[in-house]
C-alpha positions as CSV (number, residue, x, y, z in Angstrom):
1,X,21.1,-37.3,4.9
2,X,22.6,-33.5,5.1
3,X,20.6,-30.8,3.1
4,X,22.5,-30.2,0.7
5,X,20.8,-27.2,-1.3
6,X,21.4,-23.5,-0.2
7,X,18.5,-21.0,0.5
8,X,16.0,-20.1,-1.6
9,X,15.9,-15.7,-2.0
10,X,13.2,-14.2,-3.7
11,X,14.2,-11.5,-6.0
12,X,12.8,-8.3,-6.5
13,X,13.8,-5.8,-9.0
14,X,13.4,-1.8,-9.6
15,X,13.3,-0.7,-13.4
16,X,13.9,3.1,-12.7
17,X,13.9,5.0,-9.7
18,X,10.5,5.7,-8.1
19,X,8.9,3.1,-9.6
20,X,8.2,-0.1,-7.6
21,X,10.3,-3.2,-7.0
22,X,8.8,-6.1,-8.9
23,X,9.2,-10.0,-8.0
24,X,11.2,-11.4,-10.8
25,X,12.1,-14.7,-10.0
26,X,13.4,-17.0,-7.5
27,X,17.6,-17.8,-6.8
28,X,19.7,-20.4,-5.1
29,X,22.0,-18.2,-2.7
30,X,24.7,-19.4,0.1
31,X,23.9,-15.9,1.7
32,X,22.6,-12.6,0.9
33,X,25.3,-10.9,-0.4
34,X,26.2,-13.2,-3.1
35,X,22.3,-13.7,-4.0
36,X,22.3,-10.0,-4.9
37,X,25.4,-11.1,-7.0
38,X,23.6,-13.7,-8.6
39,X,20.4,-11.8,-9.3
40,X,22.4,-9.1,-11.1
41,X,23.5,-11.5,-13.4
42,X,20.6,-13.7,-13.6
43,X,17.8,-10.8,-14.0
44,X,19.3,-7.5,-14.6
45,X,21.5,-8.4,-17.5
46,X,18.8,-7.8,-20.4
47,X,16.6,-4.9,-18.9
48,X,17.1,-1.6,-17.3
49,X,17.3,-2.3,-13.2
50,X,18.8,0.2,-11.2
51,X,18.2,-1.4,-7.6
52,X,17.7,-5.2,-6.1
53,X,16.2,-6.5,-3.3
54,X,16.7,-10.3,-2.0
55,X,14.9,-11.5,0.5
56,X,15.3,-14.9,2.1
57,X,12.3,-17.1,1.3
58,X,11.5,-18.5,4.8
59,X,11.1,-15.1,5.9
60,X,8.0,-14.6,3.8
61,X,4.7,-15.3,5.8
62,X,1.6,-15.5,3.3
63,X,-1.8,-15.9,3.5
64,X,-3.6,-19.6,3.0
65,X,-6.0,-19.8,0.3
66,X,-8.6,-21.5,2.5
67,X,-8.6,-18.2,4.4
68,X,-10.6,-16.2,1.9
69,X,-13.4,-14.9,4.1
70,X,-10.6,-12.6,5.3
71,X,-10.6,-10.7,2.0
72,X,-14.4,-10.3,2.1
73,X,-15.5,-6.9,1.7
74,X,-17.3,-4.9,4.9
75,X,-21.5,-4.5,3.0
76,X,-21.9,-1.7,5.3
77,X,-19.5,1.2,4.4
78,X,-22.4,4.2,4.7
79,X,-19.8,5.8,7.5
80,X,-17.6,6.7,4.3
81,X,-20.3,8.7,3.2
82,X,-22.8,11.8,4.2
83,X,-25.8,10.7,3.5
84,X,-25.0,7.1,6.1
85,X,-25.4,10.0,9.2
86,X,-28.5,11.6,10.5
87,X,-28.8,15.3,10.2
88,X,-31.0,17.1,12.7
89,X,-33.7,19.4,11.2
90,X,-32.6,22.5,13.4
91,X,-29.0,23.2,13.4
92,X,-28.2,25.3,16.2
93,X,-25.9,28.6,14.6
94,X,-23.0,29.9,16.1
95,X,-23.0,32.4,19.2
96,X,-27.1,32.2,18.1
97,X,-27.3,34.0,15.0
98,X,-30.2,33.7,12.8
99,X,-29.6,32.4,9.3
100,X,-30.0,35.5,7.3
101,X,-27.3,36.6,9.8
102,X,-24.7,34.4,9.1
103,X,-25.1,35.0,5.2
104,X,-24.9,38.4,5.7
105,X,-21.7,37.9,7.3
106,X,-20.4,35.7,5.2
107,X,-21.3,38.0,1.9
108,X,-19.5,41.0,3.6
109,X,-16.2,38.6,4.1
110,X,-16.8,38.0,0.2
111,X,-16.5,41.5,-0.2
112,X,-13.6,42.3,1.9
C-alpha cells in the first residue's frame, strides 16, 4: 500500500509587522510553495496577516514529556546576585590612596 496523503506543514502566521509569528493551524501541502498558497486561503482570509511561514512537520524536533527534569529550575542562582559573593573587609584603593582621598577626588570631578 502507497502513502497516499501529502505532507503535513505547520503554519505560522504574522498579524502586523514586528509582532510575532503565531502557530495557527496545521495544512495538507504537495510542497512548500503551494502550502503557503493554501494557508493564505485557509487562515489569512478573515484576519489581518501580513506574512506566512510553513514549515514542514517532520522537520520539527520536540521535546518528550517524560523529559521534564530538563525544565527544572537551577535552586542555586546567588551568582546572579551581589550579596551570593564574598566581599573582603579591606579593599585595596587605587595607586594607594586613602579613602578620604579618593572622595576628595571624586567631589572635585563633581565640581568640574
Amino acid at each position: 500500500m502507497t502513502d497516499t496523503q501529502w505532507p503535513i506543514f505547520e503554519v505560522f502566521h504574522q498579524q502586523a509587522r514586528g509582532e510575532p509569528h503565531v502557530h495557527v493551524g496545521s495544512i495538507h501541502a504537495p510542497d512548500a510553495e503551494m502550502a503557503i498558497i493554501l494557508a493564505k486561503e485557509q487562515y489569512c482570509r478573515r484576519q489581518a496577516c501580513v506574512n506566512i511561514w510553513v514549515v514542514p512537520a517532520s522537520a520539527i524536533t520536540a521535546t518528550l514529556y517524560t523529559d521534564d527534569d530538563i525544565f527544572e529550575r537551577a535552586t542555586d542562582k546567588s551568582y546572579r546576585e551581589s550579596w551570593g559573593y564574598k566581599t573582603p573587609k579591606h579593599v585595596a584603593m587605587p595607586h594607594g590612596d586613602s579613602p578620604a582621598q579618593v572622595a576628595e577626588s571624586d567631589s572635585e570631578v563633581k565640581h568640574m
